[in-house]
C-alpha positions as CSV (number, residue, x, y, z in Angstrom):
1,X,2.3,36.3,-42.2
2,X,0.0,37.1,-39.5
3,X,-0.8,34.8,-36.5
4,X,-4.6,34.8,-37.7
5,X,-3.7,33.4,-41.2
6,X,-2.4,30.4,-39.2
7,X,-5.1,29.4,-36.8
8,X,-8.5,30.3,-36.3
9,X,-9.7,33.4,-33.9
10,X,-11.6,30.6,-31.9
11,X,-8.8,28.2,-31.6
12,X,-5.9,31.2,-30.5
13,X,-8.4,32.2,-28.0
14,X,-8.4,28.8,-26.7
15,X,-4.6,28.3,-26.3
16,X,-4.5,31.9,-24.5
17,X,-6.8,30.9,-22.1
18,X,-5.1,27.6,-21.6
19,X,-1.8,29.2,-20.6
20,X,-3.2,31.7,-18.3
21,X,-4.9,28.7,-16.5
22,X,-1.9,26.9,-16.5
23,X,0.9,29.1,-16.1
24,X,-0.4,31.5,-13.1
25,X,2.5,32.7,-11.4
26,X,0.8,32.8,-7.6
27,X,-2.9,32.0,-6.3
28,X,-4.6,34.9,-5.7
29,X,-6.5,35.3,-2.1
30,X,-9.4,34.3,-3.8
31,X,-7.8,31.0,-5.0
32,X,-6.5,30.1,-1.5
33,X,-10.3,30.7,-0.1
34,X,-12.1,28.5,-3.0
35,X,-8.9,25.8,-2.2
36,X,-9.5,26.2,1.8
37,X,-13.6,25.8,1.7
38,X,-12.9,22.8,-1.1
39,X,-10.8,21.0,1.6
40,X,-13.6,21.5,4.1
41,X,-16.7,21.0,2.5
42,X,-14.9,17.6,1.4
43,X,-13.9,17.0,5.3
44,X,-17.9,17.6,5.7
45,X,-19.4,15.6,3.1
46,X,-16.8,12.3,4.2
47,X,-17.6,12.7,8.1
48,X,-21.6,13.0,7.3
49,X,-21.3,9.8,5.2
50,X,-18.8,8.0,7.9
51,X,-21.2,9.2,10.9
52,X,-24.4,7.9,8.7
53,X,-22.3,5.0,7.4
54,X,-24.7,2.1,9.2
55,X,-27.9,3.9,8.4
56,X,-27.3,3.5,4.2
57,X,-27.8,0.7,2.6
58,X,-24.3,-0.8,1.2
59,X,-25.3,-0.3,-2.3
60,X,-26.2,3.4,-1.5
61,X,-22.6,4.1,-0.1
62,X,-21.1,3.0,-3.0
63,X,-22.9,4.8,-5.4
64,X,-22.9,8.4,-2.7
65,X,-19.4,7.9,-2.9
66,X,-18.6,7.5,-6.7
67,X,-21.5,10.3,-7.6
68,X,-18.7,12.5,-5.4
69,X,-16.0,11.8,-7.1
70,X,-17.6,12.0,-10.5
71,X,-19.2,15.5,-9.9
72,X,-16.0,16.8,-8.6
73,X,-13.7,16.2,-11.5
74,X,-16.2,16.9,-14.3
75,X,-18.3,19.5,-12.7
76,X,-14.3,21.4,-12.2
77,X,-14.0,20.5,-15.5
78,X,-16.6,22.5,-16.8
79,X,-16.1,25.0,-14.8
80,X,-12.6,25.4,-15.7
81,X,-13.6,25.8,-19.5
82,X,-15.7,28.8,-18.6
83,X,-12.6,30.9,-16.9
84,X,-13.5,29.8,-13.2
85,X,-10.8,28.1,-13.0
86,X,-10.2,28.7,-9.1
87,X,-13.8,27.0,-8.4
88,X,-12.7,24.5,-10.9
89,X,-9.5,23.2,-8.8
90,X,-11.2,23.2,-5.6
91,X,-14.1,21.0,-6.9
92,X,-11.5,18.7,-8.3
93,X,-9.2,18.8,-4.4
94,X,-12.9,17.9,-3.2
95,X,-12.9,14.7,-5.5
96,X,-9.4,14.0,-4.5
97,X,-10.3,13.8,-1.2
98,X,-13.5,12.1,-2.0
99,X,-11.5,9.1,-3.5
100,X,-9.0,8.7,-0.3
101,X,-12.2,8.8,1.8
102,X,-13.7,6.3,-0.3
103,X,-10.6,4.2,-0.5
104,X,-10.7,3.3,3.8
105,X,-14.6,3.5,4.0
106,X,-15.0,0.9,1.3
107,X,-12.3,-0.8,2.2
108,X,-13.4,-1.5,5.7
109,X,-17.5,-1.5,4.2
110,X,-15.8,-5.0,2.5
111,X,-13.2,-5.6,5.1
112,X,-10.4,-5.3,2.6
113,X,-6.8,-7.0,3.6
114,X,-4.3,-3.9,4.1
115,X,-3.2,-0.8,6.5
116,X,-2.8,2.9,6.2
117,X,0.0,3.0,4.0
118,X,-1.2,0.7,1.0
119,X,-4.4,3.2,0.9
120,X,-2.4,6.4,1.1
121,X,-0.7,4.6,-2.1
122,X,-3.8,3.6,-3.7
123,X,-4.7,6.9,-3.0
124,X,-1.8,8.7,-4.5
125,X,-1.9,7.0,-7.5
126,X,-5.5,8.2,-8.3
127,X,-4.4,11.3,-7.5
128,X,-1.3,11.5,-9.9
129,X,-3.4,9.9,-13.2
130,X,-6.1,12.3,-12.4
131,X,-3.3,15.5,-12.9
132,X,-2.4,14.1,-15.8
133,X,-5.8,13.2,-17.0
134,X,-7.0,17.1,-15.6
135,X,-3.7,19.0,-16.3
136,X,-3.9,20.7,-12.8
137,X,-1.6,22.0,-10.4
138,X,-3.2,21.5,-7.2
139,X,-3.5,18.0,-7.5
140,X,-0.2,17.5,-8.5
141,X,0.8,19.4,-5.3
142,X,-1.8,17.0,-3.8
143,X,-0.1,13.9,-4.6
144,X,3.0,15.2,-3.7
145,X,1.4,15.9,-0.2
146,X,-0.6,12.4,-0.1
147,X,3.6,10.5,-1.1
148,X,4.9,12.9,1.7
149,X,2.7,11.6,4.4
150,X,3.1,8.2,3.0
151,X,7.1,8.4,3.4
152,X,6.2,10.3,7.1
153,X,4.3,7.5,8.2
154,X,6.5,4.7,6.4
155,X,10.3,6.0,7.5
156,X,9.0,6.9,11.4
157,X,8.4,2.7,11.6
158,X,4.6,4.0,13.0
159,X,2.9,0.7,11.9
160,X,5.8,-1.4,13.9
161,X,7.3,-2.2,9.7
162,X,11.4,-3.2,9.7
163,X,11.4,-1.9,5.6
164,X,13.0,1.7,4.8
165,X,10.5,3.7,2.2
166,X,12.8,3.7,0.0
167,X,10.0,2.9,-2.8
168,X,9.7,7.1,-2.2
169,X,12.6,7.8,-4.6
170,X,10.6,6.2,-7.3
171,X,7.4,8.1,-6.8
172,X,9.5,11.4,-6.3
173,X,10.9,11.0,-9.7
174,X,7.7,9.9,-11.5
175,X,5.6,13.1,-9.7
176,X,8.4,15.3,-10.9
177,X,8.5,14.1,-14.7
178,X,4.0,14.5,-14.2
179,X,4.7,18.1,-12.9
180,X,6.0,19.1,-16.2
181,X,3.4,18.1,-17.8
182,X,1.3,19.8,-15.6
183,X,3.1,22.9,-15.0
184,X,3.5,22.8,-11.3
185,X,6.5,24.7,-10.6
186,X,5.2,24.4,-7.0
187,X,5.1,20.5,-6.9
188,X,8.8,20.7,-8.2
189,X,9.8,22.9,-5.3
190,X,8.3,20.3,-2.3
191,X,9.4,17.4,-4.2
192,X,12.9,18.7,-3.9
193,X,12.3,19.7,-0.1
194,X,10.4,15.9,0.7
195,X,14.2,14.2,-1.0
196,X,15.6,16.2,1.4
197,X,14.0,14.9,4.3
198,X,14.3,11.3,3.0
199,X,17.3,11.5,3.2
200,X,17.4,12.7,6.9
201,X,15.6,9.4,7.5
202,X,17.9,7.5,5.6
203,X,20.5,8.9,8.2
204,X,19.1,7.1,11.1
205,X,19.3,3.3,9.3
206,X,22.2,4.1,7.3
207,X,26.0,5.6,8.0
208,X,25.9,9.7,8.1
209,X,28.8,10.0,6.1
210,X,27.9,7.7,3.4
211,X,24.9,9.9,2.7
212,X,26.3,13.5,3.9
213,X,28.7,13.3,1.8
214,X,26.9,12.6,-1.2
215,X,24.4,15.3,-0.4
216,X,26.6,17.7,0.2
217,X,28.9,17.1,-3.0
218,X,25.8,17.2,-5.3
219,X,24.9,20.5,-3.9
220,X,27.5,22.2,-4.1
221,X,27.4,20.8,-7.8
222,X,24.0,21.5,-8.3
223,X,24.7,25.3,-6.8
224,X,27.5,26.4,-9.3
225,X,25.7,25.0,-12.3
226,X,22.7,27.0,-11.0
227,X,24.7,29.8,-11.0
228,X,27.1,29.8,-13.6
229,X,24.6,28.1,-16.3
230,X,21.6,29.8,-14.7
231,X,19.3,30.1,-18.5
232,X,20.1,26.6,-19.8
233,X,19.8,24.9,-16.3
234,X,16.5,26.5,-15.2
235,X,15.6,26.0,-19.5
236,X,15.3,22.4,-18.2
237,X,14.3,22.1,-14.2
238,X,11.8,25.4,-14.6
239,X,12.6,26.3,-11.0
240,X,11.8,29.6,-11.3
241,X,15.4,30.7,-10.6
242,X,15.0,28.7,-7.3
243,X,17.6,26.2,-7.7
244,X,20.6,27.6,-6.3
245,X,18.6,28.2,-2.7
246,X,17.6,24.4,-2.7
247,X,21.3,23.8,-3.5
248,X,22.4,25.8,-0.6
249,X,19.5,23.8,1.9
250,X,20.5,20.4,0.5
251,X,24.2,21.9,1.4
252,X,23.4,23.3,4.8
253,X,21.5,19.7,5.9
254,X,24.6,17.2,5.0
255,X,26.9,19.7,6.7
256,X,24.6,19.6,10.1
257,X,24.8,15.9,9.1
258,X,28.4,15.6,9.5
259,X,29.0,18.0,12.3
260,X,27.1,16.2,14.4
261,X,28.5,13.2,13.2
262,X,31.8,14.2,14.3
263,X,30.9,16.0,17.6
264,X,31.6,13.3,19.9
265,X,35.0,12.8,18.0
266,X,35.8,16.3,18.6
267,X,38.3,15.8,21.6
268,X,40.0,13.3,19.3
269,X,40.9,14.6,15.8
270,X,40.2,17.7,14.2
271,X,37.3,16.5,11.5
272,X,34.7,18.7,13.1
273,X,36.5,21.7,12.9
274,X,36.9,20.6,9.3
275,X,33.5,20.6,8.6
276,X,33.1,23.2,10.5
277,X,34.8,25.4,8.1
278,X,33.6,24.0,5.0
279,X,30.6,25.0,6.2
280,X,31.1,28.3,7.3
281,X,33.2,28.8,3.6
282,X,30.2,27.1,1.5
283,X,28.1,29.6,3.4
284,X,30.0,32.6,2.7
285,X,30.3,31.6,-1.5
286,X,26.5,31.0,-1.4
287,X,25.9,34.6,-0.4
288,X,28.9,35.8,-2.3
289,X,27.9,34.0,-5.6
290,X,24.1,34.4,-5.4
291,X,22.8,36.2,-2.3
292,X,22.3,39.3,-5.0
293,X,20.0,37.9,-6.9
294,X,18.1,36.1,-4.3
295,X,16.8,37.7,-0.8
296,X,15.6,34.4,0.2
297,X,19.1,32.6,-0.7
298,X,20.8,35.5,1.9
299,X,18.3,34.4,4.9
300,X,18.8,30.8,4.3
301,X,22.3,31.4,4.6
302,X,22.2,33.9,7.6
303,X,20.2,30.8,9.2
304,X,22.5,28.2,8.2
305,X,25.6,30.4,9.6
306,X,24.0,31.0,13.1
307,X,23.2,27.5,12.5
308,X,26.7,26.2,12.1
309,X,28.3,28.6,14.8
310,X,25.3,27.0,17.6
311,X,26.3,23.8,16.8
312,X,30.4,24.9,17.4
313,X,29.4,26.7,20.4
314,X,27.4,23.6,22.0
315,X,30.3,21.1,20.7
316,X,32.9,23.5,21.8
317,X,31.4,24.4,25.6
318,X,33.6,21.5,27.3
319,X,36.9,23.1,26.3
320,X,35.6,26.9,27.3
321,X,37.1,28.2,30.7
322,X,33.8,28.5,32.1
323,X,30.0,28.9,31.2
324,X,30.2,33.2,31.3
325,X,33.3,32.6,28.9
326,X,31.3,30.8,26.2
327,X,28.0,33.1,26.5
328,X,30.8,35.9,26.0
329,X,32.3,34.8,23.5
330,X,29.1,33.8,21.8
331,X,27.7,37.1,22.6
332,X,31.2,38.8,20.8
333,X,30.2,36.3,17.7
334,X,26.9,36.7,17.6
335,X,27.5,40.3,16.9
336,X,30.2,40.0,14.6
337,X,27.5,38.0,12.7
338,X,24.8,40.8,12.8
339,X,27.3,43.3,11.7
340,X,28.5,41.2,8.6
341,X,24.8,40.7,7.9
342,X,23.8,44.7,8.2
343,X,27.3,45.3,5.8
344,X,26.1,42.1,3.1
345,X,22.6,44.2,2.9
346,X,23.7,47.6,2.4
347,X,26.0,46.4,0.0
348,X,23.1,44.6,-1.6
349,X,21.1,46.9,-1.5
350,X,23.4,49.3,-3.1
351,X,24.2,46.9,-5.9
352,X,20.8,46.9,-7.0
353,X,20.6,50.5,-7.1
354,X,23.0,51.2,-8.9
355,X,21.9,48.2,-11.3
356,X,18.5,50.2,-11.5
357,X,20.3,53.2,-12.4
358,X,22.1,51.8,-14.8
């Protein structure tokens, strides 16, 4: 039976322009432009109403501020419907960032009880329902960015508070289950990156071992399932194939974790040259087992090696003969690494030939 005995012309056209909003695989330059003059005509419009802020009557302000907000998301809105969806998203970032101005102009306009980080909450929040309520992207990405500088402000202690953020786990897992929904493959992606750096916070109020090792266990799990169950696994995250090089980050950070952990111990047992080669090894696999299929995966990991033999090197110095010893031996190691990295490439490079040939 054909696909236009089941739905109408009208409604098909619909869908299909629905997933080509949706499911773009990269902005175009155009995209980034309409996003980057978005940002600052909002930037404009807030510091014109913050410099005039006296000279308007109270009720004025209020209503300025709301008529914003309202012609940003359903002017994008209706712009979106008639395939200009870049214009679309930026007039809805401009509304965005018209409701977290609002949020501390009002809020001091009434002299509301709070501080930085319950607006940036507040703000969030509005963010997140209005993805869900809009179906877009970029302000998913948005209130990823807007709980990021949340966490950034709550975990460096900058308002003097004793409290880790550890209310962050519960807005990275409820911003991941909305970027589904709203098909941000991009959201998923710095979700994964801001855990990451919550949990090189959580380091410095908690022991490194009870969270390195953790990390670095559930990366390494995380990486052969990637791998080894690539279709089914990615059937369910929708990384893009990406998964195994966050794997391989989350991997490299608890490592750093523990070497540096067990640097000063160095002199006295033999658990940083341990972890030392775990690391190196878990390196090694990583480009072994996926570097082919991912260009990005091999540079991580040529990072994370040089990484890795810095931190060995610098831990190492006190035992070396004398200073020229260690910059020749990590001169001699140094180019050892470039070698193996010229060798992993060409055979790389030869694999996929021969793959393309086939």
């Amino acid at each position: 039976m054909a696909a236009g005995w089941l739905i109408e012309a009208s409604t098909a056209d619909a869908l299909t322009r629905d997933v080509e909003a949706n499911e773009r695989k990269s902005l175009s330059f155009g995209s980034i432009l309409a996003m980057m003059a978005a940002l600052l005509f909002g930037a404009a419009v807030l510091i014109f109403v913050a410099a005039n802020w006296e000279a308007i009557p109270r009720l004025a302000r209020v209503a300025a501020l709301f008529a914003i907000i309202l012609a940003g998301y359903v002017g994008g809105a209706v712009l979106k419907t008639r395939d200009h969806a870049a214009i679309g998203e930026a007039l809805w970032i401009i509304a965005a960032a018209a409701f977290g101005g609002s949020i501390a102009l009002i809020g001091q306009m009434y002299h509301l009880s709070g501080d930085e980080t319950s607006a940036l909450i507040t703000w969030g929040a509005g963010t997140a329902l209005a993805a869900v309520a809009l179906r877009s992207n970029p302000l998913t990405v948005a209130a990823v960015g807007i709980a990021d500088a949340w966490l950034f402000l709550r975990g460096f202690d900058y308002f003097s508070r004793t409290e880790f953020p550890h209310f962050f786990v519960v807005m990275a897992l409820v911003l991941f289950a909305i970027s589904f929904w709203t098909r941000s493959q991009a959201a998923r992606h710095l979700i994964i990156l801001s855990v990451l750096f919550y949990l090189v916070l959580l380091v410095t109020r908690q022991d490194t071992l009870q969270v390195a090792i953790p990390l670095v266990v559930t990366s390494a799990v995380l990486f052969a399932a990637a791998i080894f169950a690539a279709e089914p696994v990615d059937r369910v995250l929708q990384l893009g194939g990406r998964l195994p090089l966050h794997a391989l980050v989350g991997f490299l950070t608890g490592m750093a974790m523990i070497q540096f952990e067990l640097a000063d111990l160095s002199n006295y047992n033999s658990g940083f040259g341990i972890a030392s080669a775990i690391a190196l090894a878990g390196i090694v696999v990583a480009i072994v087992q996926g570097g082919r299929e991912s260009r990005g995966l091999r540079w991580v990991a040529y990072a994370g090696f040089a990484f890795a033999l810095a931190i060995i090197y610098v831990v190492m110095l006190q035992s070396m003969l004398d200073t020229a010893g260690f910059f020749l031996a990590a001169a001699v190691l140094l180019g050892l690494l470039a070698l193996v990295i010229l060798r992993v490439e060409k055979r790389m490079r030869a694999s996929s030939v021969e793959g393309a040939a086939a």
